[in-house]
Steps between C-alpha positions, in 0.01 A plus 500: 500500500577156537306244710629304673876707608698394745496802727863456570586504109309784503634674749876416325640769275551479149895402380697813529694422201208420268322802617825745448510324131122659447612822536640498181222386309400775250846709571716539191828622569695708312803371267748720671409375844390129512374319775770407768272229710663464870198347655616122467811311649513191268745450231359574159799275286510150460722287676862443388566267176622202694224497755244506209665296298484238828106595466493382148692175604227384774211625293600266169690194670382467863153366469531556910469850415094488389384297789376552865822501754553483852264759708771677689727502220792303268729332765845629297382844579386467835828342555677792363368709662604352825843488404546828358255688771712287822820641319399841432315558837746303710211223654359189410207455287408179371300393189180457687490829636486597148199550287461660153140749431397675215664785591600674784116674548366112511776453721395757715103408473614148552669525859267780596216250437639240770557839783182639506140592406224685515512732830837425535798787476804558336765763497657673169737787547360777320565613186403166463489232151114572402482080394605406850217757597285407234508084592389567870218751430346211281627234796309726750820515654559834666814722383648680811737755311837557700579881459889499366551890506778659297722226502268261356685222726179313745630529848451189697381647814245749379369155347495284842191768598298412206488131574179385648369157539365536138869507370606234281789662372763762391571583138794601375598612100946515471593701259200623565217583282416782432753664728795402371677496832704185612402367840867503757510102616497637860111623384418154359620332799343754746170373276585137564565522880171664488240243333685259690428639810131559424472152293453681165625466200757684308479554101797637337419534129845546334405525128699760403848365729671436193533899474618553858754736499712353777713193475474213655214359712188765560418353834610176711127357586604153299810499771228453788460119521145531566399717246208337419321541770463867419664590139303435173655620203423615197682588129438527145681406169320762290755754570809334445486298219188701301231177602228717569262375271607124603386565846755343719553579855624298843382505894768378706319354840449231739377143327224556769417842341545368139301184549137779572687718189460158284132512547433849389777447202315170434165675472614820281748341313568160533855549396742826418549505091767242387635735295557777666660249808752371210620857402534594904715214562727553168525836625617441825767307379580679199455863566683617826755711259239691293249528797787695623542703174096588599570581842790753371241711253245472756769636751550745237158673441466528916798743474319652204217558686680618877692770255217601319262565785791681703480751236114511465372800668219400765481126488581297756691146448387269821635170320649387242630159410411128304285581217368880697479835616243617748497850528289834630401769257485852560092590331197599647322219418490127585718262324236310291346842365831568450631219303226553307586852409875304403380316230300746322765765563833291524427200306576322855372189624584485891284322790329731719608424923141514552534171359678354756411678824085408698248730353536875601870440583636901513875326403322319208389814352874624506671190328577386229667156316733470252594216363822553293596181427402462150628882411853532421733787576356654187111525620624566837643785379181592304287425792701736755479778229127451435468523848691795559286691275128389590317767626136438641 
């Protein structure tokens, strides 16, 4: 036992993903049915050629590349961001309610930092993203889960009656992870009329947007003029350009907000990776076209996966959508013993919903996530048919 432990670190479970990775130690899988791992939505292929060859560029001819920059980010891609985001969304955003994080987890840890602390409350909509859980266990931050039932879609009034004087704010994951579900903008602005009315604040952590199945704007809370005096939002540029390992992510917020972020980014950081920054901004101006090409396959494998589990006897489908499918299986057992029993006996990799429900959660024990992104209509295939035949 270590002493001393933060009690609050202790208290903090271990990464789901690393822990789902141990099952496999010591497994060897058979040649006729290899591993299919669906525990993980990140892209597992580099970037495209010109982005990396952009990479290359910075890292052997701008010496600007190798040093310390700005703490809240390159201006040219906090500027970008303005532009494109006030187009896309329909509002007004300027640079300096932009600031670039190592990732969108720091970006989350970052803003979460200046809302609250120890004693103090937040809600997540349950199933919920275990490193948003995760950040405020080891905050001492208390995670009020927001049941979401079938539909998987947070309802804004059953929220109002978990807000106490403790509340610091509302969390909110579109496409959402894991469910997969897409959040109606009449939900997101139900959410914002909400904190605003309670003087809380309202995350929206759109990583996976780039996926959304609809067109046009997901939601009209950049149209509000005062936006941020409530709104904080969050997104990621591992998805759509492959940048996971070069950590790049944004929080879109009030200069008031961002000037408190700048201190904590300051402290862990001191700057977001010059690199990584470079290949975000020559994506954003490069890439629309073959980002769109992504969103089509992604598009793709969701219809995949609503077909194949319309014809899979017993399981459930409760979303599905971005990089995901959340779903409830038909066993006598709960889902981590059961995933488990998939690996050794389907050569399947999934995250159990016990995972991402409080401890003890009944509708954990029932779900399951998928994440198909990374398995083409080939392995989906496989995966279905593996499933189809597993018999505990």
């Amino acid at each position: 036992m270590l002493h001393p432990l933060n009690p609050a670190m202790a208290a903090t479970d271990p990464p789901p993903v690393m822990e789902a990775r141990r099952w496999l130690d010591g497994v060897r899988f058979p040649a006729e049915r290899p591993l299919i791992n669906v525990s993980q939505a990140a892209p597992v292929e580099s970037p495209p050629l010109g982005l990396r060859q952009a990479l290359a560029d910075a890292a052997l001819n701008d010496p600007g590349a190798h040093l310390y920059g700005p703490v809240l980010g390159l201006p040219a891609l906090r500027e970008e961001i303005a532009h494109q985001w006030s187009a896309a969304y329909g509002g007004a955003i300027i640079p300096e309610q932009v600031a670039i994080t190592q990732g969108c987890n720091q970006a989350f840890t970052a803003v979460m930092s200046t809302l609250a602390g120890p004693g103090d409350e937040v809600i997540l909509p349950t199933p919920w993203y275990f490193n948003h859980k995760m950040w405020l266990d080891m905050a001492s931050v208390s995670a009020v889960p927001l049941e979401t039932g079938s539909t998987l879609i947070p309802d804004a009034a059953t929220a109002a009656a978990l807000i106490t004087t403790r509340t610091k704010a509302i969390v909110l994951v579109s496409p959402n992870n894991p469910g997969g579900v897409e959040y109606p903008a009449a939900t997101l602005a139900a959410f914002r009329d909400l904190a605003r009315s309670r003087g809380i604040a309202l995350i929206v952590d759109e990583t996976y947007r780039d996926f959304d199945s609809r067109t046009g704007s997901p939601h009209e809370l950049f149209a509000d003029p005062d936006w941020p005096e409530t709104f904080i939002h969050l997104y990621s540029f591992s998805k759509a350009y492959r940048l996971t390992g070069h950590r790049v992510g944004a929080i879109v917020a009030s200069q008031g907000r961002l000037a408190e972020v700048e201190k904590f980014l300051d402290t862990v950081a001191i700057c977001p990776s010059q690199l990584g920054q470079i290949g975000a901004l020559w994506g954003m101006r490069n890439l629309a076209q073959w980002v769109a090409g992504e969103r089509d396959e992604i598009l793709a494998r969701r219809r995949a996966m609503t077909d194949g589990f319309t014809a899979l006897q017993g399981w459930k489908l409760l979303g599905c959508g971005a990089y995901f499918a959340y779903v409830e299986h038909p066993f006598d057992m709960a889902s981590d013993v059961l995933c488990r029993r998939l690996v050794t006996d389907a050569s399947l990799l999934m995250l159990p919903g016990t995972m991402f429900q409080p401890p003890g959660s009944e509708a954990g024990k029932r779900q399951i996530r998928i994440a198909f992104a990374n398995v083409d209509a080939v392995g989906i295939a496989e995966m279905f048919r593996r499933l189809a035949a597993f018999a505990p």
